[in-house]
C-alpha positions in Angstrom: 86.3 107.0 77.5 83.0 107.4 79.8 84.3 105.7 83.4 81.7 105.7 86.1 83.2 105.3 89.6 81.1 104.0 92.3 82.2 104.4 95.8 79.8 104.2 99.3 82.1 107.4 100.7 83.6 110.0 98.5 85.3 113.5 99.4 84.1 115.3 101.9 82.6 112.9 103.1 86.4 110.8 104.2 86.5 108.1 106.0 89.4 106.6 105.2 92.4 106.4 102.2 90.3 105.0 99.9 88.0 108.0 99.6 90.9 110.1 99.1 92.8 107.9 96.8 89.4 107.9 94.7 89.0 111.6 94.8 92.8 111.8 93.7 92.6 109.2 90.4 89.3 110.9 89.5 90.9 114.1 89.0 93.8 112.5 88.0 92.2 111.0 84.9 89.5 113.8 83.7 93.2 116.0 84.1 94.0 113.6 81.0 90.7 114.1 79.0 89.1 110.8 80.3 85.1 111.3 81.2 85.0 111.0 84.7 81.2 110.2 86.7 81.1 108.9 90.6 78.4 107.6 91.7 78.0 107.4 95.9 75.8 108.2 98.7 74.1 111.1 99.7 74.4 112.6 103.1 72.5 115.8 104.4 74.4 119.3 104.2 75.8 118.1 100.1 74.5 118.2 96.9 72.9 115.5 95.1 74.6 116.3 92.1 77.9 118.8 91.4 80.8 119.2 89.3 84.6 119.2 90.5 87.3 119.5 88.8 86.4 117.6 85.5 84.1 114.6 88.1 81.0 114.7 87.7 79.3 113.3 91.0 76.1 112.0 91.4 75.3 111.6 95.3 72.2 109.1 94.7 72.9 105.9 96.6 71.5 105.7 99.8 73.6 103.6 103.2 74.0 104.3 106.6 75.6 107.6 108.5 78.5 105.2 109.7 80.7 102.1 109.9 80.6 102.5 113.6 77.2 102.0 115.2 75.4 98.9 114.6 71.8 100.1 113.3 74.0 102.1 110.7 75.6 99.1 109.6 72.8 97.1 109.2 71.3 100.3 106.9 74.6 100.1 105.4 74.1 96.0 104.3 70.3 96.4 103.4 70.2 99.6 101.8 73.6 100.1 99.7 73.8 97.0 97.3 70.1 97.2 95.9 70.8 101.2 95.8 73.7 100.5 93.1 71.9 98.4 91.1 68.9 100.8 90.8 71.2 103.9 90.2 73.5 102.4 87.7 70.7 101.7 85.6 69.3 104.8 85.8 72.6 106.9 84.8 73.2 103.9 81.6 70.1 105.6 80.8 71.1 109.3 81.2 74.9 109.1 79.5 76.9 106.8 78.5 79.3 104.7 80.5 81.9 102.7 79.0 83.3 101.0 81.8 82.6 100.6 85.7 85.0 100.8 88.1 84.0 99.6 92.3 86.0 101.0 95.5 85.2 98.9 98.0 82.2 97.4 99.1 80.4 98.3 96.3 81.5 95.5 94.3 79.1 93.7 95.5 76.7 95.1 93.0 79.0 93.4 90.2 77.1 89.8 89.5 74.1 92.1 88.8 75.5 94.5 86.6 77.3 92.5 84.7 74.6 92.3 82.1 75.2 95.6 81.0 78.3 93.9 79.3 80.6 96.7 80.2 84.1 96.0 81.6 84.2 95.2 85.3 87.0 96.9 87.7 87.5 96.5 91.3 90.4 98.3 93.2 90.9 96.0 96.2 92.3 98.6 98.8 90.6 96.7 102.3 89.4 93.5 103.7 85.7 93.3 103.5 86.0 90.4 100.5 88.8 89.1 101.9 87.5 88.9 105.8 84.3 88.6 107.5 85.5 91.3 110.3 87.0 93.2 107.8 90.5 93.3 108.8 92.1 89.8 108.7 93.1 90.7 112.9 93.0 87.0 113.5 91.4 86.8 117.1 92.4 90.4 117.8 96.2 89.2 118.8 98.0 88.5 115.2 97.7 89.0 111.7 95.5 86.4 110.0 97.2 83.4 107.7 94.3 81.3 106.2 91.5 81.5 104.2 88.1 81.9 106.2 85.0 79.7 106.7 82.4 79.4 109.2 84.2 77.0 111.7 86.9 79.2 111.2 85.0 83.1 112.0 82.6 82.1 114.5 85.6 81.4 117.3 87.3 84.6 115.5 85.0 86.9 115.8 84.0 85.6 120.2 87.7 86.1 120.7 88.0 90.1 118.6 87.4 92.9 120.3 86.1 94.7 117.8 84.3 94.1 114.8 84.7 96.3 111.5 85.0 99.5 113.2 82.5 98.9 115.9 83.4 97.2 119.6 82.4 94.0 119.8 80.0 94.0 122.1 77.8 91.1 124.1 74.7 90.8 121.4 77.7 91.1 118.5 80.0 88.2 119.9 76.9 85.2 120.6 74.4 86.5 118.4 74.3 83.3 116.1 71.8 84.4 113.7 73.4 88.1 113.0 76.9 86.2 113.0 75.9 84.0 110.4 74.2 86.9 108.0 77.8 88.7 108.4 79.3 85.4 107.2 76.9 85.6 104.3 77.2 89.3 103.5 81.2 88.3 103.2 81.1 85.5 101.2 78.8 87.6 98.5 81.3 90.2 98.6 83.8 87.6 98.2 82.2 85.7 95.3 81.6 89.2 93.5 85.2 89.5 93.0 85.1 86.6 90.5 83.3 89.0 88.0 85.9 91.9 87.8 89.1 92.9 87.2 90.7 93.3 90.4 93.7 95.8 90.7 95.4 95.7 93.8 97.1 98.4 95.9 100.2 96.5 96.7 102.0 93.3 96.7 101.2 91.9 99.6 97.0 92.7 98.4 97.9 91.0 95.3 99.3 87.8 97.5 96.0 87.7 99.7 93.7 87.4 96.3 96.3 84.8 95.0 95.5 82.7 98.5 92.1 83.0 97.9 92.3 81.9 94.5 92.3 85.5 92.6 93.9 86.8 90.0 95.2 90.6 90.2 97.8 91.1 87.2 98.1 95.0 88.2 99.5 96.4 91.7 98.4 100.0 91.5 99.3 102.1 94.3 97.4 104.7 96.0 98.0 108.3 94.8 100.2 110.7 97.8 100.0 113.8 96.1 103.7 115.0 97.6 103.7 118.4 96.9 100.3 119.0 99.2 102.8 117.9 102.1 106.4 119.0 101.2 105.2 122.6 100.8 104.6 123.0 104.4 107.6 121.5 105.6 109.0 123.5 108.4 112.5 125.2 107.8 115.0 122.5 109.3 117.1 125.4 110.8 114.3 126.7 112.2 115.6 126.3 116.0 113.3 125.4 118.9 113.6 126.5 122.4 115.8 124.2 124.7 113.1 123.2 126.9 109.9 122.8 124.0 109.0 119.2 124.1 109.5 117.1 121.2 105.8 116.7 119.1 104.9 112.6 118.0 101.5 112.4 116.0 98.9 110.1 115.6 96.4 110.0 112.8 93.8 107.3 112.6 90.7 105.5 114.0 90.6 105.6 117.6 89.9 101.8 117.2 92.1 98.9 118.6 93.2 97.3 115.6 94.7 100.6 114.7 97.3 100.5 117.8 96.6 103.9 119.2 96.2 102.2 122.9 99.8 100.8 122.3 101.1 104.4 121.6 100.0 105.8 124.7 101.4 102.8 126.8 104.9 103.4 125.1 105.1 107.3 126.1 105.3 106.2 129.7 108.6 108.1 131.0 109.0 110.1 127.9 109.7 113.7 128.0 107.4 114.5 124.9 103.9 115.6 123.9 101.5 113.3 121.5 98.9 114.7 119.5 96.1 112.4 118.7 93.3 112.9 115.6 90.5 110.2 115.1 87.4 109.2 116.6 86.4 105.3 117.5 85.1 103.2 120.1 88.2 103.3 121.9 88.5 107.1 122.7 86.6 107.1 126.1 89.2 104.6 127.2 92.3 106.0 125.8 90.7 109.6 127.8 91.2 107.2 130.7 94.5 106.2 130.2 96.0 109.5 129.3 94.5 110.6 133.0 95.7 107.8 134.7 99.2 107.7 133.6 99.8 111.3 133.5 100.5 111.3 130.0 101.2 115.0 128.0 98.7 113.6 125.3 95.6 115.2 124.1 92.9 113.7 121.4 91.0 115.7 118.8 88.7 115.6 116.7 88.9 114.6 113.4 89.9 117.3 110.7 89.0 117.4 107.1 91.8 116.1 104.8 92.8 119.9 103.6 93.9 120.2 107.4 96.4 117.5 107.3 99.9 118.9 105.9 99.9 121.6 108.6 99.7 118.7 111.2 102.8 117.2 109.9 104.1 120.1 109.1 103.4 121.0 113.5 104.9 117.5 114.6 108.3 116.1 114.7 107.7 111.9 114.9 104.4 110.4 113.0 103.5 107.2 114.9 101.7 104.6 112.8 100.9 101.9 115.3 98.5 99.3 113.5 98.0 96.1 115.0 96.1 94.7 111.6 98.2 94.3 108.4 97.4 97.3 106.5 97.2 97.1 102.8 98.9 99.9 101.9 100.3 102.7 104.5 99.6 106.5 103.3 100.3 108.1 106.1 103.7 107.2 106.5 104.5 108.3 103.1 102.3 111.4 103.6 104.3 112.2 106.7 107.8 111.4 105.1 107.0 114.0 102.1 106.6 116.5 104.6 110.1 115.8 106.2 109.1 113.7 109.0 110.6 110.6 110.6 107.9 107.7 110.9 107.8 104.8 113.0 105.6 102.3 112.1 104.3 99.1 112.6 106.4 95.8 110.5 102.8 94.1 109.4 101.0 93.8 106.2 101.9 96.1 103.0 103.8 99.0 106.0 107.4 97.5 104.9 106.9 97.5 101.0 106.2 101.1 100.7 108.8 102.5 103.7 112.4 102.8 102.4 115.3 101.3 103.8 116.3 102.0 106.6 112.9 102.8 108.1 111.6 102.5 111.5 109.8 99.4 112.0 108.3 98.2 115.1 107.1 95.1 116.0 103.6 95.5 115.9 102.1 95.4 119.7 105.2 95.4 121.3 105.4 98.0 123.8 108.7 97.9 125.2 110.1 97.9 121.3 107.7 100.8 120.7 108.9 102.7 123.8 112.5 102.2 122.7 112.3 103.1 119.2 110.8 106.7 120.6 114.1 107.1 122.7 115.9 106.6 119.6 113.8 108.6 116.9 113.7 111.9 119.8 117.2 112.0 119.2 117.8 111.6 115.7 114.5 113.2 114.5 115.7 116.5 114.4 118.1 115.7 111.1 115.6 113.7 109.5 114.6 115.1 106.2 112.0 113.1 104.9 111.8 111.1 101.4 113.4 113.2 98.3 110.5 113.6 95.8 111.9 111.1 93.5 111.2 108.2 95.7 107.8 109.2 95.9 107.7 109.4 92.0 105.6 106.2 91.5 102.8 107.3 93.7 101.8 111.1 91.8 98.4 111.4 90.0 100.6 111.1 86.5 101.8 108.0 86.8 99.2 106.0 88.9 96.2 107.6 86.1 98.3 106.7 83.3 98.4 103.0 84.5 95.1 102.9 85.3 94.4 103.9 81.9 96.4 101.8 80.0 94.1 98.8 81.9 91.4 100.5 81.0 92.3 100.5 77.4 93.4 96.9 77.1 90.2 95.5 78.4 87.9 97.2 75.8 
């Protein structure tokens, strides 16, 4: 079977999970004998064309350098759907291609390839068909309930502090015109849905499509490839010095939705040191408060996705702070392969794939948030992380196999 991937971001260029969850499943099925092509974008420093593991990519689509600055985004819109539909045709022409599979915005590209008569998949793993902003962050306080429209976004989107992953800024919030081409760009993305078959990444993805009138049969989870994480788990004799400072973490967007601003105001009297990785529109101000509060946090950079386990494998508590409701939650299952405890926010898909017995937090809740730390810096220490059987339904086996089996039954 000849699948052809298409993706705007793949490996190394990361911007998110569902980059690496792509990267994962690709290797995951040529592992298995499939034919495995991914098309996406071309960025300067990497080749237009190479050969990993079994993937063939083809680097030929052409968007913006990021989803974070508001020229690139508007690169992103113009540039990326007419780019798919040029590119697919060309590589129909150059091998063949039994089936084509979208990640994320690309399915936008679907109502015009779907005279190629091939089967149509879409993994839904985020909001951009589901949400005009992107993240169903209803006015930036609470987790959105309904169905959009017009009447419904443009009071939305005056009252959201950010927008997608840029700050909502003065020409952003009462630029009428822009406002409604964002509406637009949404509701094509939305209506493009209707011509695949959409496989969502969890339960409650699965529920949003069902509100909007969707049908996903298959919840197919994102890949956590366990062993990358439990094989740097730090000895749990291994005894620290009486006075070294327990370690929390923070992986993630340095963006509001994502809750890192709530973090930092929860670690106000706590004897510990936090460790924060991302970049966003909100670092200058976190910066700010870290001074101001005399907080033993620092932020850094963000580091390639080979880099990861040994940041677990340095920390003691992984703080997953999102405001939005999340569609899936890999770091918290990344972080519990590799021994650690995890608290994390109780919105969106976070609850279906901790275990019992988790630590949930109400999601903005400060004082909660600042109580659950006193509680997790004592107990952390005998915390041993998820046995690899619970994580059994997430390895590149079983999640290829399943995606295979769709595959199969749709031709």
């Amino acid at each position: 079977m000849n699948i052809l991937f298409i993706s705007e971001y793949y490996p190394p260029k990361v911007l998110g999970g569902g980059e690496i969850n792509l990267a994962s499943i690709a290797k995951g099925l040529a592992a298995q004998g499939q034919k495995v092509l991914v098309l996406t974008s071309f960025f300067p420093g990497l080749e237009r064309y190479e050969e990993k593991e079994g993937v063939k990519i083809y680097r030929r689509l052409k968007t913006g350098v990021t989803p974070s600055g508001f020229l690139s985004n508007i690169q992103r819109r113009l540039l990326f759907p007419s780019s798919i539909v040029r590119e697919v045709w060309k590589l129909t022409k150059e091998t063949t291609i039994d089936l084509i599979h979208f990640q994320g915005t690309s399915v936008i590209a679907a109502p015009k390839l779907k005279h190629l008569h091939k089967p149509l998949f879409a993994t839904i793993e985020s909001y951009p068909a589901l949400c005009p902003k992107g993240d169903r962050w209803y006015r930036g306080k609470e987790e959105c309930k309904v169905v959009c429209s017009v009447a419904k976004f443009l009071p939305c989107q005056a009252h959201s502090p950010e927008i997608g992953k840029m700050k909502n800024k003065w020409y952003l919030k009462y630029n009428l015109p822009l406002l409604l081409y964002i509406y637009w760009y949404y509701r094509r993305l939305n209506k493009a849905l209707g011509h695949c078959q959409l496989i969502s990444i969890s339960r409650y993805v699965q529920n949003l499509l069902a509100q909007h009138r969707f049908q996903s049969q298959t919840v197919i989870p994102n890949i956590i490839e366990a062993d990358k994480f439990s094989s740097v788990r730090k000895e749990k004799n291994q005894k620290r010095e009486k006075n070294q400072k327990l370690k929390i973490l923070y992986l993630g967007a340095l963006i509001e939705s994502k809750g890192p601003q709530i973090l930092l105001q929860a670690l106000k009297g706590l004897d510990c040191h936090c460790d924060l990785y991302g970049d966003g529109v909100l670092k200058e101000q976190l910066q700010d408060m870290i001074v101001q509060n005399g907080l033993d946090a620092e932020i850094h950079p963000l580091v390639s996705y080979e880099q990861v386990p040994e940041l677990y494998a340095a920390a003691d508590i992984v703080a997953y702070p999102s405001l939005w409701p999340e569609p899936f939650g890999r770091i918290p299952l990344e972080a519990m392969a590799a021994g650690k405890m995890v608290m994390a926010s109780k919105i969106g898909a976070i609850p279906e794939v901790m275990p019992l017995g988790s630590v949930l937090v109400a999601p903005g809740d400060v004082e909660a948030w600042h109580q659950a730390l006193q509680t997790c810096q004592k107990n952390c220490r005998n915390y041993f992380g998820l046995r690899r059987e619970s994580l059994h339904q997430y390895t590149p086996t079983v999640v290829s196999s399943q995606l295979q089996k769709r595959y199969e039954a749709a031709r």
